[in-house]
C-alpha positions in Angstrom: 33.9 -61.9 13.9 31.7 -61.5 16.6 31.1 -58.1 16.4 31.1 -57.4 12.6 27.5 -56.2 11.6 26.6 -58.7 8.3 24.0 -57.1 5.9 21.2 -59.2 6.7 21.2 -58.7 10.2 21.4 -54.8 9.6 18.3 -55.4 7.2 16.2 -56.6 10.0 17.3 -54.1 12.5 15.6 -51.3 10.4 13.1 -53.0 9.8 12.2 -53.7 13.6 12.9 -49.9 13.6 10.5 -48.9 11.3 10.0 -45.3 8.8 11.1 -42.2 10.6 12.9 -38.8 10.1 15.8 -40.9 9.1 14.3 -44.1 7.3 11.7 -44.4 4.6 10.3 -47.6 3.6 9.7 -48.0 -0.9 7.8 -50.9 -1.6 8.5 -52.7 -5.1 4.9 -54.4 -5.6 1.3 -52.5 -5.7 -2.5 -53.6 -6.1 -4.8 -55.1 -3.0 -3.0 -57.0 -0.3 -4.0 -60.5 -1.7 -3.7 -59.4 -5.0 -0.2 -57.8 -5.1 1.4 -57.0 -8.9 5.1 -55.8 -9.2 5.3 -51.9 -9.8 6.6 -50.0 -13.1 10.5 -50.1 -12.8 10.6 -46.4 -13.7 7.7 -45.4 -10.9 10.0 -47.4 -8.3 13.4 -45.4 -9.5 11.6 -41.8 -9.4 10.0 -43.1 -5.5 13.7 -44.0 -4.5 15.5 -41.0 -6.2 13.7 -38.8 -4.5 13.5 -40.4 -1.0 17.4 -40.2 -1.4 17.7 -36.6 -2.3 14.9 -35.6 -0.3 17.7 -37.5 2.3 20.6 -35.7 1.4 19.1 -32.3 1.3 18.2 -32.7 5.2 20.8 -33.8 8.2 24.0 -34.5 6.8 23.0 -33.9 3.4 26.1 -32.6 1.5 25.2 -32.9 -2.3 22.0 -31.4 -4.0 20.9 -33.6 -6.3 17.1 -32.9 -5.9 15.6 -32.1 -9.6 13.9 -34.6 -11.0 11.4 -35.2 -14.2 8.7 -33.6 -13.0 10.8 -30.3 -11.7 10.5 -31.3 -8.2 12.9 -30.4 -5.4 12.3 -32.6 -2.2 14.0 -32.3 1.0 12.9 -34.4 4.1 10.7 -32.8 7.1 10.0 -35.2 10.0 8.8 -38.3 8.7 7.9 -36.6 5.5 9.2 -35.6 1.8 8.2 -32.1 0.9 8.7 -30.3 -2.1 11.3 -27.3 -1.6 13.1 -24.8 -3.7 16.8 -25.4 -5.0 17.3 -21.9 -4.3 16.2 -22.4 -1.0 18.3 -25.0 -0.3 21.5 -23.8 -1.4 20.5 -20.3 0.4 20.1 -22.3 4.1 23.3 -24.0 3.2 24.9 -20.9 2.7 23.6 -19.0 5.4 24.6 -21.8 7.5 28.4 -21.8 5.9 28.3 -17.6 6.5 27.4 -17.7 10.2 30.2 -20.3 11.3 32.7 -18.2 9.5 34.0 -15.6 11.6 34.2 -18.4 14.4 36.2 -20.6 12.5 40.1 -22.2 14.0 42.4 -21.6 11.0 45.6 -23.6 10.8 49.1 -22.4 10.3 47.8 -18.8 12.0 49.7 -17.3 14.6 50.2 -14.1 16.4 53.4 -12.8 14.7 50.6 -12.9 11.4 48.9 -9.7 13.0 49.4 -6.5 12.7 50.9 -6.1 16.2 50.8 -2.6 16.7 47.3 -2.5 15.5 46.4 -5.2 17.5 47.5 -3.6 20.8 46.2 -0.3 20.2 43.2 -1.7 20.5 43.8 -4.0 23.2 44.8 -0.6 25.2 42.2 1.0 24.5 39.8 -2.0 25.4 41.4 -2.5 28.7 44.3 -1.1 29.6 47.6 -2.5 30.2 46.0 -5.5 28.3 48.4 -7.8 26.4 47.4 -8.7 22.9 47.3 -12.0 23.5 45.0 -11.9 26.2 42.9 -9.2 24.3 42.6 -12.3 21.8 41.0 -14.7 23.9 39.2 -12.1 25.9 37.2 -11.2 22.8 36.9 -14.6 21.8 39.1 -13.9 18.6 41.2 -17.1 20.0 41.4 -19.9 22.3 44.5 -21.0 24.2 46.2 -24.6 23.4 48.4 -27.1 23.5 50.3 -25.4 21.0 49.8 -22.3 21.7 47.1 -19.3 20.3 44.7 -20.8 18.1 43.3 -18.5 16.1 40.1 -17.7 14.7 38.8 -16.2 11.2 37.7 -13.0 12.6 41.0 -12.5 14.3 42.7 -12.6 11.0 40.2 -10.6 9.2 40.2 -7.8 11.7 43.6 -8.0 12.6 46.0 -9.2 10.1 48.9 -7.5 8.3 47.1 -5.5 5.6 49.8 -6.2 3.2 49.7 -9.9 3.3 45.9 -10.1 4.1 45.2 -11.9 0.9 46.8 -14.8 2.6 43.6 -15.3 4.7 40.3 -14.0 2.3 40.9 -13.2 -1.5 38.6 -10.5 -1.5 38.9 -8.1 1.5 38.4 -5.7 -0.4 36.2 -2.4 -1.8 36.0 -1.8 -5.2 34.9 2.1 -5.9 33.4 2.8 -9.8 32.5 6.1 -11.0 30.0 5.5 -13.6 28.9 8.6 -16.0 25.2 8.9 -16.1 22.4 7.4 -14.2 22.7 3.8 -15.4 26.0 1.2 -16.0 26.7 0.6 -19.4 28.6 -2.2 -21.4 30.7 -2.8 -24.9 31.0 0.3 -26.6 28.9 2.3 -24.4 30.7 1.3 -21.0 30.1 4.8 -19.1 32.9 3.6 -16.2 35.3 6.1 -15.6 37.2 5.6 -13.1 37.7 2.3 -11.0 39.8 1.7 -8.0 40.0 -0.2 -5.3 41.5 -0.7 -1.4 42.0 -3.5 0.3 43.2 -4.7 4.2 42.4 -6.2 7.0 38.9 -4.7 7.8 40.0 -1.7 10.2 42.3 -0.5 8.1 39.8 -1.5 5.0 37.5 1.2 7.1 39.8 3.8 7.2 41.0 3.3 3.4 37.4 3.3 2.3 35.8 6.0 3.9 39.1 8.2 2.8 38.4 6.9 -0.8 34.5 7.8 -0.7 34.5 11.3 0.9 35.4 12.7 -2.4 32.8 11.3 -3.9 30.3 12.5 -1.8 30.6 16.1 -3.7 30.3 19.5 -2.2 26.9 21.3 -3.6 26.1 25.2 -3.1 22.8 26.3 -1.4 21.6 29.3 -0.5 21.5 29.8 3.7 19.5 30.9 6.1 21.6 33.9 6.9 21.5 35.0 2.7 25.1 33.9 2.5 26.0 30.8 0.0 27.1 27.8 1.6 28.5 24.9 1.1 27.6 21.6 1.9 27.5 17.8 1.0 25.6 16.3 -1.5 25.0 13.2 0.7 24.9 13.2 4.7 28.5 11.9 5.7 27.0 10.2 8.7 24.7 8.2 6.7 27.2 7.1 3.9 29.8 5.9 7.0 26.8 4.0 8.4 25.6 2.0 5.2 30.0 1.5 4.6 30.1 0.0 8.2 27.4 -2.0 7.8 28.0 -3.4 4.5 31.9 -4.4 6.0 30.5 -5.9 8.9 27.8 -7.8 7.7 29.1 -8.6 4.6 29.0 -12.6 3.5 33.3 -13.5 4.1 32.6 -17.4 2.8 32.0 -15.9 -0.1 35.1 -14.8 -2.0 34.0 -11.7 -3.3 34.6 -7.7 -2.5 32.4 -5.1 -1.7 31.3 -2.6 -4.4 30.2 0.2 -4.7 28.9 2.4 -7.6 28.8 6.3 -7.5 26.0 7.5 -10.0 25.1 11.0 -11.0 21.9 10.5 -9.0 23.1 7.8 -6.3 25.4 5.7 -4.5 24.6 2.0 -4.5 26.9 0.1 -1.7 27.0 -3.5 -2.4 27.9 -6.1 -0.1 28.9 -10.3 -1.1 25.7 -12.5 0.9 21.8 -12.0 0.9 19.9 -10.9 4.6 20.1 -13.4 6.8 16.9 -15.6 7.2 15.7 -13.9 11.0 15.7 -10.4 9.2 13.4 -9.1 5.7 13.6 -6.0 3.9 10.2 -5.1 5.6 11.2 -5.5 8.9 14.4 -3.0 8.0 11.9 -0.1 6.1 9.5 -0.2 9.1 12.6 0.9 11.2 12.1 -2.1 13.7 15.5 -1.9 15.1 15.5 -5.4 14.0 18.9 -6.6 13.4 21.2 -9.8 13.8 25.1 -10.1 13.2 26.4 -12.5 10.7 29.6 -12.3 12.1 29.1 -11.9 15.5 33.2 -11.5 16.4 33.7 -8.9 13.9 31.2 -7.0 15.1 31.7 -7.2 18.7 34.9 -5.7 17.9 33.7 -2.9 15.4 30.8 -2.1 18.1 33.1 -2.0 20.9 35.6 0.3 19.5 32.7 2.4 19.1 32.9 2.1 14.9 29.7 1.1 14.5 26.2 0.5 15.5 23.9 -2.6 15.3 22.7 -3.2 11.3 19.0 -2.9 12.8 19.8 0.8 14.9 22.0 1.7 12.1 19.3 1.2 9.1 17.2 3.5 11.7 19.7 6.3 11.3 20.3 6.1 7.0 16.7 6.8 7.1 16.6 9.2 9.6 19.5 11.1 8.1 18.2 10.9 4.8 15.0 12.5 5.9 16.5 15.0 8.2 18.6 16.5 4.7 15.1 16.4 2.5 16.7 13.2 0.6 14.8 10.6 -1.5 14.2 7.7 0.7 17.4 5.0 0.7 16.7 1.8 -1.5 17.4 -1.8 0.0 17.7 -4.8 -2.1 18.6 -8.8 -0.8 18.9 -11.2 -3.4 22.7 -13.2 -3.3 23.9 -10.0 -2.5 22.7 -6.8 0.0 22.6 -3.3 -1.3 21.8 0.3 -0.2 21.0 2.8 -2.6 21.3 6.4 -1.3 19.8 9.2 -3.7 20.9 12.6 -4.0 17.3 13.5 -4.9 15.4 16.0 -2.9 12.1 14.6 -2.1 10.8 17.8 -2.6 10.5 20.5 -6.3 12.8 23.0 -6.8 10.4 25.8 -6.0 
């Protein structure tokens, strides 16, 4: 008995301790020090109800519980309660649940799940001779065990059998929808008319994809150089395969949702599960920066390596630049629970 911790001695122990990041001291009285009156009962329940959400939405906090009468948020900052936004809090929470994802052991995952054949085409062309096992763990895509290959998230998204790929996200997936007109319609009026959609592990989801979106991109007749009609795309290929990559790559996979993407008469808009990550802005990415940051740094070590695609900040750069170089309307970015690029078919300039 000894060694059992009683209530009244923990009591004293914070209280020896004193208020910091993680302890906050509520008196239940108020008034001078010689002249001390108990405190409202209702006052005292708001102070402790938001000390303990103000708690709970900092280290360790797992529920948010943090509106209150007066509309307040609180979350806890040093020794401190500070007013903060529920949408703010749930979008660090997410963003922190995003970037562990990739890197996450998954259970009941082994090697005969991946596409073999896939998976050592690649590890060939990586190094080779290369086994796929060791590609695995080379990459980081798994660690070595007592039991054997563990393997990681990313190693399953990238790798694993197309057909039974729904085993390991829900949603890896692109949805295409051709919508009539220049804006999406609903009820009577819904203008959608066609909708399909392609689904894999994310190489093959690349090669799918792109095959299901170069129609789309429409052949248009201009008048060349040399007075001979030619033909040529109403979108620059290059850019369309950059903003496809991107939004695969980048995409949010702890959230169980697909890719979309909608083909207008005057644009594409390619729409991607998850909001930018907190380190970039929509700013940063129209001043052409080069500023960039993977949220799943596995998948696209692998993408980048295999030469599929470019960094999100160097591959922005180019969109715009190919955009420019074909006299197109400047692409459209938008962040808000999802990421979007909207690339016009527009000319920036009259038809004279």
């Amino acid at each position: 008995m000894e060694n059992i911790l009683i209530i009244q001695e923990r009591v004293k122990n914070t209280i020896s301790l004193g208020e910091s990041h993680f302890r906050e001291f509520k008196t239940a009285l108020e008034g001078k020090p010689d002249n001390k009156k108990p405190r409202i009962a209702k006052k005292i329940c708001e102070d402790i109800g938001e000390a303990l959400v103000s708690f709970a939405n900092a280290d360790g906090g797992e529920v948010l519980i943090g509106v209150e009468d007066d509309g307040r948020c609180v979350r806890r900052k040093d020794r401190s309660t500070m007013p903060e936004s529920v949408d703010r809090i749930q979008f660090e929470r997410q963003e922190i649940i995003s970037r562990e994802y990739d890197s996450q052991f998954v259970d009941g995952a082994f090697v005969s799940d991946l596409d073999l054949d896939l998976l050592q085409s690649v590890a060939d062309s990586y190094i080779k001779g290369l086994s796929a096992e060791l590609y695995l763990q080379q990459t980081g895509l798994a660690v070595y065990g007592t039991n054997g290959l563990r393997l990681k998230r990313a190693a399953l998204l990238l790798f694993a059998k197309s057909n039974e790929i729904s085993r390991w996200h829900s949603k890896s997936q692109i949805r295409f929808l051709k919508v009539q007109g220049e804006k999406l319609e609903s009820g009577e009026k819904y203008n959608v008319i066609s909708d399909e959609s392609v689904q894999g592990n994310i190489l093959d989801l690349w090669f799918k994809s792109w095959e299901s979106l170069r129609p789309y991109l429409a052949y248009k007749t201009e008048f060349g150089s040399d007075a001979k009609f030619e033909q040529k795309y109403i979108y620059p290929e290059d850019a369309c395969k950059e903003a496809l990559l991107n939004a695969i790559a980048h995409r949010d996979y702890s959230i169980q949702n697909g890719i979309e993407i909608f083909i207008f008469n005057d644009r594409i808009e390619i729409k991607s599960p998850g909001a930018l990550l907190s380190t970039l802005s929509i700013t940063n990415l129209y001043q052409l920066e080069g500023a960039h940051e993977s949220r799943n740094p596995l998948i696209a070590r692998v993408l980048r390596e295999n030469k599929l695609m470019r960094e999100l900040g160097e591959g922005m750069k180019r969109i715009f630049s190919l955009m420019n170089e074909n006299e197109l309307k400047r692409p459209l970015l938008y962040s808000n629970g999802s990421f979007s690029v909207t690339l016009f078919n527009e000319t920036v300039y009259s038809q004279k």
